[in-house]
PDB file of N, CA, C and O in Angstrom, chain B, residues numbered from 101:
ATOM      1  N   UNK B 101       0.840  -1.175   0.000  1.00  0.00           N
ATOM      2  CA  UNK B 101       0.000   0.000   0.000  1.00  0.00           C
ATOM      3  C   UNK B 101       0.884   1.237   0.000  1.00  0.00           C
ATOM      4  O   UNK B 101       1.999   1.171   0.517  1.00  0.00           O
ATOM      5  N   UNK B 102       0.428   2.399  -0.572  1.00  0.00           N
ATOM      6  CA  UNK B 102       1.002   3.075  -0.815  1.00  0.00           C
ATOM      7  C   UNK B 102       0.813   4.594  -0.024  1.00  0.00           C
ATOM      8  O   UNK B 102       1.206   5.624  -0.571  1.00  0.00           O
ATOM      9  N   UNK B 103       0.203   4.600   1.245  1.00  0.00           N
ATOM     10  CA  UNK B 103      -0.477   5.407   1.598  1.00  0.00           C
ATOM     11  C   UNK B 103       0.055   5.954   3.361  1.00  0.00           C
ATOM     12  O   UNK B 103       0.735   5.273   4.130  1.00  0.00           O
ATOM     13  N   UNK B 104      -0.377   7.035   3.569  1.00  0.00           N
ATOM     14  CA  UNK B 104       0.740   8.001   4.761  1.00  0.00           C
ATOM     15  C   UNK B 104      -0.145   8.106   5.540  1.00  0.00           C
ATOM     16  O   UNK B 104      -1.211   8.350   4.973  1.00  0.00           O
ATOM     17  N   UNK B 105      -0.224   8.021   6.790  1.00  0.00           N
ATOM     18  CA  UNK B 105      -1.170   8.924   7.760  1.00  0.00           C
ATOM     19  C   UNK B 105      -0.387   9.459   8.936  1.00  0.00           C
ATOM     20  O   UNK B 105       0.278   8.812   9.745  1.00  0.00           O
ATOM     21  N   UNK B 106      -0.676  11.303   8.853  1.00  0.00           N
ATOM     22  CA  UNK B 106      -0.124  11.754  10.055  1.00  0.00           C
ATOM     23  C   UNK B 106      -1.066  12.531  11.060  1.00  0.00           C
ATOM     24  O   UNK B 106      -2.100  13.177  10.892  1.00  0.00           O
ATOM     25  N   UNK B 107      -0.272  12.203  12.218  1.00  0.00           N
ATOM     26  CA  UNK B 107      -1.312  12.252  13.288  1.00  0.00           C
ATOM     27  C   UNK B 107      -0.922  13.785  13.774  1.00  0.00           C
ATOM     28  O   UNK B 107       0.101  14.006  14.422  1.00  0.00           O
ATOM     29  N   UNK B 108      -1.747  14.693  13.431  1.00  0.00           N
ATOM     30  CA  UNK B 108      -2.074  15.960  13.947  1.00  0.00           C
ATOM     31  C   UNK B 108      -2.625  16.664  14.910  1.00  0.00           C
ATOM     32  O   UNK B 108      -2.646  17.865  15.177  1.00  0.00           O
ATOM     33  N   UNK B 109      -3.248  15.333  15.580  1.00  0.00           N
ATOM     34  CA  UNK B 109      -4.345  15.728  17.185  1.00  0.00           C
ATOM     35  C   UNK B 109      -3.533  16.991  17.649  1.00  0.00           C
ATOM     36  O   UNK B 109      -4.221  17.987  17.874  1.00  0.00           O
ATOM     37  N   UNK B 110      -2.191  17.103  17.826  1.00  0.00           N
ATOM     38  CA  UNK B 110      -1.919  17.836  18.839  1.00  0.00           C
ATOM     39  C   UNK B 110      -1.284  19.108  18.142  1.00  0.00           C
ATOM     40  O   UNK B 110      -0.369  19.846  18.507  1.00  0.00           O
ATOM     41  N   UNK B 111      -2.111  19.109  16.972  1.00  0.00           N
ATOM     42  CA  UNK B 111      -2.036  20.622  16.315  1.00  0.00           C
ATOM     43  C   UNK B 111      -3.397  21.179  16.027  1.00  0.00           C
ATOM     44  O   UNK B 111      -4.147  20.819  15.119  1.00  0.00           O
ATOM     45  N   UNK B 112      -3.661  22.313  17.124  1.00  0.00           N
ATOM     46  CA  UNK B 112      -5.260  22.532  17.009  1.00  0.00           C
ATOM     47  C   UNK B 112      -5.447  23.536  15.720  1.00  0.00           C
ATOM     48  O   UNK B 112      -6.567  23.964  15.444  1.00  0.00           O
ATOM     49  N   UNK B 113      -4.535  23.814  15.109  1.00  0.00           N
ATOM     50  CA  UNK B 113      -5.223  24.750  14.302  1.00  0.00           C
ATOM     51  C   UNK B 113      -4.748  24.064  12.657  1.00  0.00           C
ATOM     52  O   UNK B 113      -4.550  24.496  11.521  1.00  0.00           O
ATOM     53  N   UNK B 114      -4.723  22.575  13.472  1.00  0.00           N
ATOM     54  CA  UNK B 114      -4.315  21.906  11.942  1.00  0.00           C
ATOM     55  C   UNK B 114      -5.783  21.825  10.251  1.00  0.00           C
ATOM     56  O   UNK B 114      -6.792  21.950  10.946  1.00  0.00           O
ATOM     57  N   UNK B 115      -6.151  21.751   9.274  1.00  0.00           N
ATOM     58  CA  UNK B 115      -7.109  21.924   8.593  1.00  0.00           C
ATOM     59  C   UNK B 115      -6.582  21.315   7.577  1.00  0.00           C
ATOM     60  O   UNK B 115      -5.375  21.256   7.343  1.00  0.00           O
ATOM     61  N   UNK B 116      -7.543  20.787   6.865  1.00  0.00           N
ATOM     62  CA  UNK B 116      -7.942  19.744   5.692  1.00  0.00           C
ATOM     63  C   UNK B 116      -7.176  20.990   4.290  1.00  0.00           C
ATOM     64  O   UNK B 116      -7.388  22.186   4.089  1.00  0.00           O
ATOM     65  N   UNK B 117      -6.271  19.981   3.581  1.00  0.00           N
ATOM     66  CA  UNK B 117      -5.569  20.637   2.465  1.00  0.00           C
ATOM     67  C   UNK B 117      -4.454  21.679   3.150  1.00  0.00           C
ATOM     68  O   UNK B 117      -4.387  22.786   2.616  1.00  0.00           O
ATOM     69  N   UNK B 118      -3.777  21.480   4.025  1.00  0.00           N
ATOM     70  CA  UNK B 118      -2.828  22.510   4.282  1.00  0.00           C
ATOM     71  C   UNK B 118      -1.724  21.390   4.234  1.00  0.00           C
ATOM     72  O   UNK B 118      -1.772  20.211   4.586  1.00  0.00           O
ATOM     73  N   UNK B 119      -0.374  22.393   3.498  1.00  0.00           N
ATOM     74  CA  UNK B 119       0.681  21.402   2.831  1.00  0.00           C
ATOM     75  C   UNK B 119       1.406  20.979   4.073  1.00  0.00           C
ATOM     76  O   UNK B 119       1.550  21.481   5.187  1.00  0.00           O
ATOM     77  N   UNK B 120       1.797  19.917   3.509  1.00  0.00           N
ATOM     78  CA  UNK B 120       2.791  18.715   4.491  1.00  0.00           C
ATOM     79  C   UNK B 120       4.157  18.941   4.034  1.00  0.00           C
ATOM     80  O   UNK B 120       4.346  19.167   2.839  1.00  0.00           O
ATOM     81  N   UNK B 121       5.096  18.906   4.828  1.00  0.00           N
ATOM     82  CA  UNK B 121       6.298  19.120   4.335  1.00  0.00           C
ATOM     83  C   UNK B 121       6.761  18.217   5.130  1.00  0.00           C
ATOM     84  O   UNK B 121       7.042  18.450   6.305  1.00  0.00           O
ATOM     85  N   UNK B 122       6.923  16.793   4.420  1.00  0.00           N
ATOM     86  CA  UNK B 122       7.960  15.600   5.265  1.00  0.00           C
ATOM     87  C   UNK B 122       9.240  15.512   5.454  1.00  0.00           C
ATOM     88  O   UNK B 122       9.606  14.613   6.211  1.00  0.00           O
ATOM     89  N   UNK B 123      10.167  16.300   4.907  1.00  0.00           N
ATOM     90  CA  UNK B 123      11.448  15.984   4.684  1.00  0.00           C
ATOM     91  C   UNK B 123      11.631  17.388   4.099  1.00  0.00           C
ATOM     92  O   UNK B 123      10.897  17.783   3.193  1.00  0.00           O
ATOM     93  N   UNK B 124      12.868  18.339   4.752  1.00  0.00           N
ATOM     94  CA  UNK B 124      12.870  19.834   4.716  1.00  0.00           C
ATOM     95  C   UNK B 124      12.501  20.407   5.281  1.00  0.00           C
ATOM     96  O   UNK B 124      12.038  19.821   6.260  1.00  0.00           O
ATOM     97  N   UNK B 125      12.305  22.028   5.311  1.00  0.00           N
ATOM     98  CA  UNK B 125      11.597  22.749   6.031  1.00  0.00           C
ATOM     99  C   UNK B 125      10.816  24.028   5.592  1.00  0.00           C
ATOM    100  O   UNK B 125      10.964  24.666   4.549  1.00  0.00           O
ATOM    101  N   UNK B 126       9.943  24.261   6.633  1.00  0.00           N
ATOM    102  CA  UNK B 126       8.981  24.769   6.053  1.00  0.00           C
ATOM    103  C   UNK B 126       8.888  25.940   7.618  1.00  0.00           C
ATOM    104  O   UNK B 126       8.547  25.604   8.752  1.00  0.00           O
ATOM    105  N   UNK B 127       9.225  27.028   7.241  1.00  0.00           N
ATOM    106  CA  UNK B 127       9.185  28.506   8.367  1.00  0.00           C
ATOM    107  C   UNK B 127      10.484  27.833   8.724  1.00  0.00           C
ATOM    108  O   UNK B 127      11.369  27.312   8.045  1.00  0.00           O
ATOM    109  N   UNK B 128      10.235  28.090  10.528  1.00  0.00           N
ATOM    110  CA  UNK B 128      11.147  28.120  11.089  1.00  0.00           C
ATOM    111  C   UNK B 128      11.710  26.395  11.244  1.00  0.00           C
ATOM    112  O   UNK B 128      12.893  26.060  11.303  1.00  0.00           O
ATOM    113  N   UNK B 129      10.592  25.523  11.285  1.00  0.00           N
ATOM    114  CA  UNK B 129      10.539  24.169  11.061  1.00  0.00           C
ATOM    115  C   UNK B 129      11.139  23.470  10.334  1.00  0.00           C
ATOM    116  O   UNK B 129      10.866  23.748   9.166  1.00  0.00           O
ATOM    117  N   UNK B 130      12.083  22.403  10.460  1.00  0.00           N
ATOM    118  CA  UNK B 130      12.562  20.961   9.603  1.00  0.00           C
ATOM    119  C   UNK B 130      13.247  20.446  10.110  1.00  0.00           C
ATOM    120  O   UNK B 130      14.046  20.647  11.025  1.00  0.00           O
ATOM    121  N   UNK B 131      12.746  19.150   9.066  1.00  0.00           N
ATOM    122  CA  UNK B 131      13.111  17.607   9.550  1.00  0.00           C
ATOM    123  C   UNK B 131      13.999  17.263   7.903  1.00  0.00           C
ATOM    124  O   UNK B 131      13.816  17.630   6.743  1.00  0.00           O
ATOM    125  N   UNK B 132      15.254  16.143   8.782  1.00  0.00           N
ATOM    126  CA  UNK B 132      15.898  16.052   7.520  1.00  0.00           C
ATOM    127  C   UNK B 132      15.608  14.431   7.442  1.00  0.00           C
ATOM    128  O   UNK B 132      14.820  13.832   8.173  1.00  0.00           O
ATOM    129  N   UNK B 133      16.472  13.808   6.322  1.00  0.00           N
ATOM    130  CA  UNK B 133      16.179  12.147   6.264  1.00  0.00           C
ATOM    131  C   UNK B 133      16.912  11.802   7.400  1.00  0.00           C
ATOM    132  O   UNK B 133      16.261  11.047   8.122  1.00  0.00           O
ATOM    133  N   UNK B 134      18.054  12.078   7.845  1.00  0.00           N
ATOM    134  CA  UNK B 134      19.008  11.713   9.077  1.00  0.00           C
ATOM    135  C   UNK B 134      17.458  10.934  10.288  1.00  0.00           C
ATOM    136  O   UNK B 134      16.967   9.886  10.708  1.00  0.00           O
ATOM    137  N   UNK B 135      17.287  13.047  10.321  1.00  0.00           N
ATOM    138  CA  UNK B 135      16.137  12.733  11.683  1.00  0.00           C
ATOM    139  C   UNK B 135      14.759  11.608  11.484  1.00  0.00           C
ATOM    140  O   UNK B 135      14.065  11.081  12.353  1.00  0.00           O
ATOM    141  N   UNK B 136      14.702  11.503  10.065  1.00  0.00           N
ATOM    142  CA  UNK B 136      13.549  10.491  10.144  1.00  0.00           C
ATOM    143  C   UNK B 136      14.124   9.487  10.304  1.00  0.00           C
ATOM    144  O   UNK B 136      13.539   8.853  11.181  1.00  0.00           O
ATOM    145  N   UNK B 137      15.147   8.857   9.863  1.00  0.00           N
ATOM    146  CA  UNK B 137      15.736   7.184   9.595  1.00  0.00           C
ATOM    147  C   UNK B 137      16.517   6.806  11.220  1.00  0.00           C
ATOM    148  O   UNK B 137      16.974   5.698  11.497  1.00  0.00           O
ATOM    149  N   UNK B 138      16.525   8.266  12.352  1.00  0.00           N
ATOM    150  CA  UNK B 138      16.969   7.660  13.218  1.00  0.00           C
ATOM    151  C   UNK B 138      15.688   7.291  13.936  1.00  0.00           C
ATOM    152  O   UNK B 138      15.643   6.208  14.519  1.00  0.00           O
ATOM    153  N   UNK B 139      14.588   8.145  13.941  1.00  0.00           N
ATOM    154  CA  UNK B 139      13.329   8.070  14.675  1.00  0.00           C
ATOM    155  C   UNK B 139      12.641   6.313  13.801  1.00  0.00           C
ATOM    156  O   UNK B 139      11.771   5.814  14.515  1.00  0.00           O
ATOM    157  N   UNK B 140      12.811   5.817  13.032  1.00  0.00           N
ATOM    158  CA  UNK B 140      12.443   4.906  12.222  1.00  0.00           C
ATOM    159  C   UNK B 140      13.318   3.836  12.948  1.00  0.00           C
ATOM    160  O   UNK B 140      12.712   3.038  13.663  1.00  0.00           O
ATOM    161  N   UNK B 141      15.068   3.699  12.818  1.00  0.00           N
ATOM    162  CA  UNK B 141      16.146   3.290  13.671  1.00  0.00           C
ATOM    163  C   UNK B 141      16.434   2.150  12.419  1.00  0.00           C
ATOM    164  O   UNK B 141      16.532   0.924  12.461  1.00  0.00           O
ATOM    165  N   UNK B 142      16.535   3.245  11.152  1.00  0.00           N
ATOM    166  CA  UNK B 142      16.563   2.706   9.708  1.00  0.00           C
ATOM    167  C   UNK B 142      18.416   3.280   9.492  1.00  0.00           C
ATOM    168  O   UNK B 142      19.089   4.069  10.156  1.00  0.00           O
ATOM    169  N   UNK B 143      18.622   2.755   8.715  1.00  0.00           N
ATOM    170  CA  UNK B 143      19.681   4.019   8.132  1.00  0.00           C
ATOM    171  C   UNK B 143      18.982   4.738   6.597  1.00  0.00           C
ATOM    172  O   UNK B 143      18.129   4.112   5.966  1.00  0.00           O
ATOM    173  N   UNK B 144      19.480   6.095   6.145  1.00  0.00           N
ATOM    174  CA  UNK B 144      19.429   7.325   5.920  1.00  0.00           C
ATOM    175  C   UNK B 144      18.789   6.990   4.697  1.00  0.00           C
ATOM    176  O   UNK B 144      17.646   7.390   4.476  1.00  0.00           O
ATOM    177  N   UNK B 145      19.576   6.117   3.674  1.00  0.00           N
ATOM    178  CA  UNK B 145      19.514   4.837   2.245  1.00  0.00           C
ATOM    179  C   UNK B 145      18.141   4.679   2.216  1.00  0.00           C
ATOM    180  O   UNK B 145      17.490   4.961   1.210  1.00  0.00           O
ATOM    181  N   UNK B 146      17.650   4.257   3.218  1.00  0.00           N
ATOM    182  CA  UNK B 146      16.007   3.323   3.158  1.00  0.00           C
ATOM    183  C   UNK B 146      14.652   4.381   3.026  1.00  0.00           C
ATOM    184  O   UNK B 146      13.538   4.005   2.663  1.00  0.00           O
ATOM    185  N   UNK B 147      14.986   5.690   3.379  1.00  0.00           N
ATOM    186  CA  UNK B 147      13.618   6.515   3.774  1.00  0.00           C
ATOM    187  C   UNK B 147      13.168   6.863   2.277  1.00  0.00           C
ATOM    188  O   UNK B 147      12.041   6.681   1.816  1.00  0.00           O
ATOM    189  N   UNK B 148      14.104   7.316   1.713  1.00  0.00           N
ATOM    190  CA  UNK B 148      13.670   7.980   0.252  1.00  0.00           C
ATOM    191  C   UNK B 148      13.089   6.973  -0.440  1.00  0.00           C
ATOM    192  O   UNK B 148      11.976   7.149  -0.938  1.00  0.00           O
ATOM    193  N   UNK B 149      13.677   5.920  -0.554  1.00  0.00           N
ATOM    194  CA  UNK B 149      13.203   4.323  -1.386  1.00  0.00           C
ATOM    195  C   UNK B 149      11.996   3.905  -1.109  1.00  0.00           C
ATOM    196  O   UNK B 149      11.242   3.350  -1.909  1.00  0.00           O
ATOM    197  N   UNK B 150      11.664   4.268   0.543  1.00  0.00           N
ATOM    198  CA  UNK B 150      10.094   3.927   0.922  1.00  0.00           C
ATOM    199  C   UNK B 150       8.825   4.695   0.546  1.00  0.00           C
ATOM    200  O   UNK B 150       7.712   4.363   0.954  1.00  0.00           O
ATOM    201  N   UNK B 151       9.051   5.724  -0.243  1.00  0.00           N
ATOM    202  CA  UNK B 151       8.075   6.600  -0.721  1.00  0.00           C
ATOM    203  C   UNK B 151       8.074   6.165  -1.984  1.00  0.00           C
ATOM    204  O   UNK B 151       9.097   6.029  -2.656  1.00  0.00           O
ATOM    205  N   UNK B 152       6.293   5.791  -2.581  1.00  0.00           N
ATOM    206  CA  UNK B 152       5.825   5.044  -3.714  1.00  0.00           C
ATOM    207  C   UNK B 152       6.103   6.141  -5.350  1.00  0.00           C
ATOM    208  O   UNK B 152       5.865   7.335  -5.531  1.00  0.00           O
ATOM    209  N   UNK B 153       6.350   5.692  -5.752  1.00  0.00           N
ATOM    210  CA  UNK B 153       6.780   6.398  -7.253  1.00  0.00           C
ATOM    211  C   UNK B 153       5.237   7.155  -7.534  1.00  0.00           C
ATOM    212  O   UNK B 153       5.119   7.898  -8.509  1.00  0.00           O
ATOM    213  N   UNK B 154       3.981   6.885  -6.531  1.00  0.00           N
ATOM    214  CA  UNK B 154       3.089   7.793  -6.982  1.00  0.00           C
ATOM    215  C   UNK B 154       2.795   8.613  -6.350  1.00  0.00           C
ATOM    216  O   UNK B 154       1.837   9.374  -6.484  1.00  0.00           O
ATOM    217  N   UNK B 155       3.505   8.583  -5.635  1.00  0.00           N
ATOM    218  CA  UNK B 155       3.332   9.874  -4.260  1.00  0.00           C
ATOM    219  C   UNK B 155       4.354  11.079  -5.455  1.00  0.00           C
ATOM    220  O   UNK B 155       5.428  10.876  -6.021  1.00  0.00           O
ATOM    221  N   UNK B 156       3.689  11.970  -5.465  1.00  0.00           N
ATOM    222  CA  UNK B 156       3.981  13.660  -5.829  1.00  0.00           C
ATOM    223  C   UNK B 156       5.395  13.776  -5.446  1.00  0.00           C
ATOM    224  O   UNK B 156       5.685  13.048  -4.496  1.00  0.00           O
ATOM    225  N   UNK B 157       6.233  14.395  -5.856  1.00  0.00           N
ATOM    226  CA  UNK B 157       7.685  14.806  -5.499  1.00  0.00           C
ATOM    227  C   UNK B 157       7.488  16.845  -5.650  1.00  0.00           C
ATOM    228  O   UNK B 157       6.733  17.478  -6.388  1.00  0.00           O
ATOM    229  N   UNK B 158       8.219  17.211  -4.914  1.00  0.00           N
ATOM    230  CA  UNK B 158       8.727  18.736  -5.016  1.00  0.00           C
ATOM    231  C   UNK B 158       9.955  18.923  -4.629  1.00  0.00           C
ATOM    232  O   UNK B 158      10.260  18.794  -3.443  1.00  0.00           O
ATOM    233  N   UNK B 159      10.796  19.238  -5.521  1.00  0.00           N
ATOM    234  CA  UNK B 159      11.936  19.433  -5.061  1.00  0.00           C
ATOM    235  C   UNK B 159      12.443  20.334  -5.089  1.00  0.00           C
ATOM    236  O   UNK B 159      12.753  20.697  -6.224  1.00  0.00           O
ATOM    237  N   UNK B 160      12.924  21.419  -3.717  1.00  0.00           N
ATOM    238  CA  UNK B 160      13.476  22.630  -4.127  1.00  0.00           C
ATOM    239  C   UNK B 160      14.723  23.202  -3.552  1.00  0.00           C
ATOM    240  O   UNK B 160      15.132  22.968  -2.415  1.00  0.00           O
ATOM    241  N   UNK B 161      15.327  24.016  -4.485  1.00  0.00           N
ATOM    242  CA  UNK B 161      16.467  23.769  -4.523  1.00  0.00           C
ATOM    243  C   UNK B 161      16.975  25.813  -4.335  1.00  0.00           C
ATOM    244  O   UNK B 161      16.719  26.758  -5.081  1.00  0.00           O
ATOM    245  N   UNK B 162      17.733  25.749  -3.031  1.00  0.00           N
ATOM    246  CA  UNK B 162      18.594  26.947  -3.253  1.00  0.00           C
ATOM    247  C   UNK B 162      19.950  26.335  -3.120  1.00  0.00           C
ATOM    248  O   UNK B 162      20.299  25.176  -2.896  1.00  0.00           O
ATOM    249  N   UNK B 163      20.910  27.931  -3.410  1.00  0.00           N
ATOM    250  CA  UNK B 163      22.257  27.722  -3.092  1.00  0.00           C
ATOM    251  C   UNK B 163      22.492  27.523  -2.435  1.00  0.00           C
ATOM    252  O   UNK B 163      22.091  28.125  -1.439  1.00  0.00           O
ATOM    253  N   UNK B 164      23.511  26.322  -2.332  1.00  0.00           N
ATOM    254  CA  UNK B 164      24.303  26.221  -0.652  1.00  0.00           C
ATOM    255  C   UNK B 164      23.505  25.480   0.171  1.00  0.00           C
ATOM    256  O   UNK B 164      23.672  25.410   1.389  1.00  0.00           O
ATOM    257  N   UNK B 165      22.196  24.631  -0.761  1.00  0.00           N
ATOM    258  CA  UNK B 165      21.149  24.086   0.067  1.00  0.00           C
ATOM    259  C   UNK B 165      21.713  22.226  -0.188  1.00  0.00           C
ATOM    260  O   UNK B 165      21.813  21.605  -1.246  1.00  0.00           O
ATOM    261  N   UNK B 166      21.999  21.747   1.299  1.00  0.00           N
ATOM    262  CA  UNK B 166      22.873  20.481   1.115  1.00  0.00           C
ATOM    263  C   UNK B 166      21.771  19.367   1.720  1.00  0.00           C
ATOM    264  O   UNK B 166      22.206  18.217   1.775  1.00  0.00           O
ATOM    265  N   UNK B 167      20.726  19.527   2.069  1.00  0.00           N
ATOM    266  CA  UNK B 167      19.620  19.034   1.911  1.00  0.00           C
ATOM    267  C   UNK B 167      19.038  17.924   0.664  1.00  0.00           C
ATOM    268  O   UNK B 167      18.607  16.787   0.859  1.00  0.00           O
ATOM    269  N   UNK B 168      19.146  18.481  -0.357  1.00  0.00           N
ATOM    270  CA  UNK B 168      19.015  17.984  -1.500  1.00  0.00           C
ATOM    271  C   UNK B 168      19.894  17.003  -1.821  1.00  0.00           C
ATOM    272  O   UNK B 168      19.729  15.794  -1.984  1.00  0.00           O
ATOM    273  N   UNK B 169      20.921  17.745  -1.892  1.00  0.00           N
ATOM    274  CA  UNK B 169      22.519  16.634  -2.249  1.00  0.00           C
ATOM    275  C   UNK B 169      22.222  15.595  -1.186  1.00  0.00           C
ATOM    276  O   UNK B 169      22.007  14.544  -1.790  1.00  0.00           O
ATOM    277  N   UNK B 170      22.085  15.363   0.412  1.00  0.00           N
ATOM    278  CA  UNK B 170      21.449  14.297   1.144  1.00  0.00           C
ATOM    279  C   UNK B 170      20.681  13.316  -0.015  1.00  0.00           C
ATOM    280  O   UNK B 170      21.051  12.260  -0.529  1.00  0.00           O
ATOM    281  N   UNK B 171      19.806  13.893  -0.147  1.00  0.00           N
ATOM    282  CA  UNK B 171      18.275  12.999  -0.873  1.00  0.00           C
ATOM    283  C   UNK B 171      19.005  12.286  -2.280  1.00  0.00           C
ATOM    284  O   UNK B 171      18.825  11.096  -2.537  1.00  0.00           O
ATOM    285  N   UNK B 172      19.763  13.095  -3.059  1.00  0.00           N
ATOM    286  CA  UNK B 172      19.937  12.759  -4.266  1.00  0.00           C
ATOM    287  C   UNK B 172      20.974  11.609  -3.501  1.00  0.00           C
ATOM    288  O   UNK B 172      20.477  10.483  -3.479  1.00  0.00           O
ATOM    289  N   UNK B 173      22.164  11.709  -2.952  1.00  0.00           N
ATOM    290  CA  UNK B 173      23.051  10.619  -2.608  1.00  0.00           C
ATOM    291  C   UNK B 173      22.341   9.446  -2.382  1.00  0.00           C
ATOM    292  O   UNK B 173      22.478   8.337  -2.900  1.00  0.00           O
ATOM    293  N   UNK B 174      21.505   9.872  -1.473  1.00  0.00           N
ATOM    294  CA  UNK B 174      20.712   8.917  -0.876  1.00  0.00           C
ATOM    295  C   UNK B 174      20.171   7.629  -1.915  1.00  0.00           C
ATOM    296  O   UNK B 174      20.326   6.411  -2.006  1.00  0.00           O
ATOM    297  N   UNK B 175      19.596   8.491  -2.471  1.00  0.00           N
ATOM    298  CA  UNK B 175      18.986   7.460  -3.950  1.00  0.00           C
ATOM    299  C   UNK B 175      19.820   6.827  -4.451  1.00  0.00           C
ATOM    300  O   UNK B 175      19.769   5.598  -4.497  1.00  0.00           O
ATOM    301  N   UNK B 176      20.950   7.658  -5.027  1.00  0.00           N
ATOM    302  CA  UNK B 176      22.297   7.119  -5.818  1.00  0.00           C
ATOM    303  C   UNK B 176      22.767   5.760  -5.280  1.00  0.00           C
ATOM    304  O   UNK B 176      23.113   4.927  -6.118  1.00  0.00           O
ATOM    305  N   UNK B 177      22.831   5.379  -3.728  1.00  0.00           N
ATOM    306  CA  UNK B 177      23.449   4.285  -3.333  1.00  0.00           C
ATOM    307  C   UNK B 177      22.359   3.125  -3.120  1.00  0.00           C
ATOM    308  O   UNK B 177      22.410   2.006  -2.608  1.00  0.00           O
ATOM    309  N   UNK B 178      21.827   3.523  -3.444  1.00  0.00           N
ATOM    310  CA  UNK B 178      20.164   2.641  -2.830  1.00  0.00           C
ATOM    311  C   UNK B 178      20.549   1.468  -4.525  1.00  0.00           C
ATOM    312  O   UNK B 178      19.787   0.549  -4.826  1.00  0.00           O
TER     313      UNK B 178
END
């Protein structure tokens, strides 16, 4: 199955269609693959691979942003 569920209870002003940002950050907020694959107790390789080729991708990219280079390596060795 190809499908995500996140648990928001303890965001009261959470609402239907407001974007998810799993990996990166978003304001002052982010999470990188490191922090998910240790909370998982995966290594770093496995997180990107577990997201279904039909799940949506956005990828964005500034200078000096090493975030990305993470994700792309990541894939590369997988």
């Amino acid at each position: 199955m190809d499908s995500t569920i996140i648990d928001v209870t303890e965001l009261a002003d959470a609402q239907v269609g407001e974007e998810v940002v799993m990996i990166g950050q978003q304001g002052p907020e982010s999470i990188t693959i490191a922090e998910i694959a240790d909370q998982c107790d995966t290594v770093v390789q496995e997180i990107p691979v577990r997201f279904s080729k039909r799940l949506p991708r956005v990828y964005v990219h500034e200078p000096g942003d090493v975030r990305i280079k993470e994700l792309v390596e990541a894939i590369q060795h997988h």
